[in-house]
C-alpha positions, 0 to 999 in steps of 0.5 A, spaced: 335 781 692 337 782 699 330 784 701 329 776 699 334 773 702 333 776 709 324 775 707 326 767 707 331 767 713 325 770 718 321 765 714 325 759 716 322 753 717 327 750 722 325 748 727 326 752 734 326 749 741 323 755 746 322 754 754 315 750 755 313 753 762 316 760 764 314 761 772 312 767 776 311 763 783 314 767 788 317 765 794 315 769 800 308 770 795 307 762 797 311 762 804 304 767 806 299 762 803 302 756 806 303 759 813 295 762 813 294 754 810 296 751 816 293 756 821 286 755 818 287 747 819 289 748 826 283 752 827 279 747 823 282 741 826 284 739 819 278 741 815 281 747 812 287 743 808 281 743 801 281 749 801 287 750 802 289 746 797 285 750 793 288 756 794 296 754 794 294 750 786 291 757 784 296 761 786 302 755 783 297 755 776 296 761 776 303 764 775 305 759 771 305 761 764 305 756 757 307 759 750 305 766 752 298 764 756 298 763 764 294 756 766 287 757 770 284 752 776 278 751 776 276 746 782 274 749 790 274 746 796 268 744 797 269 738 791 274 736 794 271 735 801 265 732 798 270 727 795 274 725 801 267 724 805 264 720 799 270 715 799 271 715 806 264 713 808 262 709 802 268 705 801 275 705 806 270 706 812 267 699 810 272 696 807 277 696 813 271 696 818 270 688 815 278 687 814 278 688 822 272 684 824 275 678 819 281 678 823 278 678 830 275 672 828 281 668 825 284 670 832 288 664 835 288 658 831 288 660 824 294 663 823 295 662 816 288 664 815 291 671 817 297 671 814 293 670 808 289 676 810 294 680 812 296 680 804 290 680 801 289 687 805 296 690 802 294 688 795 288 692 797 292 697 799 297 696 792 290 697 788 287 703 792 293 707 791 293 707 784 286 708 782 288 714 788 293 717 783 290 715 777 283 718 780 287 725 782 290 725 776 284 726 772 281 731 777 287 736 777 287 735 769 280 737 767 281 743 773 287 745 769 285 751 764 290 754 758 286 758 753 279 757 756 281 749 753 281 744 759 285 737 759 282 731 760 284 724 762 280 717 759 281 710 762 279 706 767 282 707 774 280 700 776 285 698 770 290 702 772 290 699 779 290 692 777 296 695 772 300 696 779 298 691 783 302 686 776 307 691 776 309 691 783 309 684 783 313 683 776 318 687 779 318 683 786 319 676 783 324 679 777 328 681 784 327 689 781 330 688 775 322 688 771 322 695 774 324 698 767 319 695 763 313 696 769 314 703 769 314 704 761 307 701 761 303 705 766 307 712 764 304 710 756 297 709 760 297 715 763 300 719 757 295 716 752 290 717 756 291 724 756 289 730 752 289 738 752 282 740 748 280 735 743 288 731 742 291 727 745 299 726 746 303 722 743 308 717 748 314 713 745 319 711 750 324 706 749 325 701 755 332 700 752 334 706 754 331 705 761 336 700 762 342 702 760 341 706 766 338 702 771 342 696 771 348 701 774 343 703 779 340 695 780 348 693 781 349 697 787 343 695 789 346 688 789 352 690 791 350 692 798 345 686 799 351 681 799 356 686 804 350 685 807 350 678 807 356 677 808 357 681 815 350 677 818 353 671 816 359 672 820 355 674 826 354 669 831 346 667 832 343 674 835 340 671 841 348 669 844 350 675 842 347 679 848 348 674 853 351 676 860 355 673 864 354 672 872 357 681 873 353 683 868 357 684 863 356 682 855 359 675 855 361 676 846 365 683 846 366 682 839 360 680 836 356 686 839 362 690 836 361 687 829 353 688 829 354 694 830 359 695 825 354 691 819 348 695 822 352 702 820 355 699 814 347 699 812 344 705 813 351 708 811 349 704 805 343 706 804 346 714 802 349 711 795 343 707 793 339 713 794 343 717 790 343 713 784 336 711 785 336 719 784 340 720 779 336 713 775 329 718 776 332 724 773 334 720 767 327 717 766 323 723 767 329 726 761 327 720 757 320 721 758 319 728 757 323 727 750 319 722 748 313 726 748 309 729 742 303 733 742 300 737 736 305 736 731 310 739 737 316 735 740 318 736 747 326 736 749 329 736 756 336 736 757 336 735 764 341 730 767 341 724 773 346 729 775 342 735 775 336 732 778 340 729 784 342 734 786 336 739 785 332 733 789 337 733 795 339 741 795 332 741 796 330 736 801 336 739 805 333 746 804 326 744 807 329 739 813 335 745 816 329 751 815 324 746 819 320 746 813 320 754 812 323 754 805 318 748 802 316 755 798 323 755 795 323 749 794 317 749 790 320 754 786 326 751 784 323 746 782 319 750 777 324 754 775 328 747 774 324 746 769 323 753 765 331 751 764 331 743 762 325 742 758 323 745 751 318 745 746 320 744 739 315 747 733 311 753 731 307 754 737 301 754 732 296 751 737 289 755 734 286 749 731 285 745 738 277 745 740 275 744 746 275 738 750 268 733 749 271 728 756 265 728 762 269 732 767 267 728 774 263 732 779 267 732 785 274 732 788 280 726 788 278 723 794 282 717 795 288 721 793 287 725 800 285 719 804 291 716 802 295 723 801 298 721 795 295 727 791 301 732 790 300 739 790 
């Protein structure tokens, strides 16, 4: 009866949550591919940075292990440089190069003819970046490896660009406050676009919960764009404040004083911002991790804003006093953040996945190198 018991314990279907990753990166392994990385670019003048790339991925992919098997890259160098070649020549160089003869011939008396160009040409900006990302997305999921299985991303990357461009400009007209409500829509494209082998993940995120974090971060936002307000509309108009007199010496003492005072108050205003906005990103990406299923398996986080503050300043202040030796360590802490915060609830059965039908395209990210918004 005993023997039974115990039987039915071991075969509790209970359910278990276990790391999702476990990182073997070393930090002097890593310190050693980026300083012969950057010496080879310097000899290349620049060229050497695909391969490089290729390199670092490899080795990071490579030691990082999921549900007892380590991921494999599959991209080269040589899909990469193909890539930025074709999308330098065959699209930024003209586009720009027209942009640039358009706006020699708006020079002199069509002023607002170039402030409409001006803006044109940021959408256009706006747009390539996120067909960038979502591009380079793609790319590195279908070069990603996990059982002999790759991933795959569908979708289109024009829609994806033009998700931005509403997104950034909702956000805008609402005076931030849509920003909640624009990022859950391009996170829910991405993920229901993505897929390891046959299957696709599962996203259900909840904008509600967004904003209960959010609004804190959007009030001090508020906050400090009316103290600055208030301080520049006690200033007298700038062009008397640096006024002389007939010595040479400035004739509203005061009033330079005082701009000093709000130009301090404004970056020393920036430093809680920045904090909050930190501490709001760690907050979603707990959310958002939270809310992602994938093969009858649920994943958990119990990272905190807090958490995710301090690990992001630590590091930016790790990388800027070692003059960016440690960005190894860096790299590493963040992994090793990960193998403590996020977790996979289920069996770990993943047998039945099959492999991936998705067309994989034929060269590198391109667009994201161009506008180096590619990542690691």
């Amino acid at each position: 009866m005993e023997t039974d018991v115990s039987n039915d314990l071991r075969r509790s279907t209970v359910p278990q949550t276990r790391a999702l990753i476990q990182s073997h990166v070393a930090g002097f392994d890593l310190l050693k591919i980026y300083i012969v990385n950057l010496i080879l670019m310097v000899l290349t003048l620049g060229i050497y940075r695909f391969w490089g790339k290729t390199r670092l991925r490899r080795y990071i992919w490579g030691n990082i292990e999921i549900m007892g098997d380590r991921l494999e890259y599959s991209g080269t160098g040589k899909e990469l440089f193909i890539g930025f070649l074709v999308v330098f020549f065959l699209i930024l160089f003209p586009l720009f190069a027209v942009i640039s003869i358009v706006d020699g011939l708006l020079a002199g008396d069509h002023e607002q003819a170039r402030l409409v160009l001006a803006a044109a040409q940021g959408l256009i900006i706006v747009f390539l970046v996120g067909v960038a990302f979502f591009r380079a997305r793609r790319y590195r999921l279908t070069r990603t490896h996990w059982r002999g299985i790759y991933s795959s991303q569908t979708g289109s990357s024009v829609k994806y660009g033009l998700m931005v461009i509403a997104s950034y400009g909702v956000t805008l007209l609402t005076l931030g406050l849509a920003w909640p409500v624009c990022s859950v829509w391009l996170k829910r494209y991405e993920m229901k676009h993505t897929w390891v082998g046959d299957e696709p993940f599962g996203f259900s995120p909840s904008v509600k919960k967004l904003y209960r974090s959010f609004l804190v971060v959007w009030a001090i936002g508020l906050l400090y764009m009316i103290t600055v307000s208030i301080m520049s509309m006690n200033l007298l108009d700038f062009q008397t404040i640096f006024k002389t007199t007939s010595e040479g010496t400035p004739s509203n003492p005061e009033e330079i004083q005082a701009l000093i005072n709000m130009i301090f108050v404004m970056y020393l205003g920036l430093i809680p911002i920045g904090l909050a906005f930190l501490w709001y990103r760690g907050r979603a990406y707990n959310h958002f991790i939270s809310s992602t299923q994938f093969h009858g398996h649920t994943l958990t986080s119990t990272n905190t804003g807090f958490g995710f503050m301090w690990l992001t300043v630590s590091n930016s202040l790790l990388v800027f006093f070692t003059v960016g030796l440690a960005l190894p360590w860096a790299v590493k802490r963040y992994l090793n953040f990960v193998e403590r915060h996020v977790g996979l609830v289920g069996d770990g059965d993943f047998s039945q996945l099959l492999q991936s039908t998705q067309d994989r395209p034929s060269h590198g990210e391109g667009l994201a190198d161009a506008f180096d918004v590619g990542g690691i």
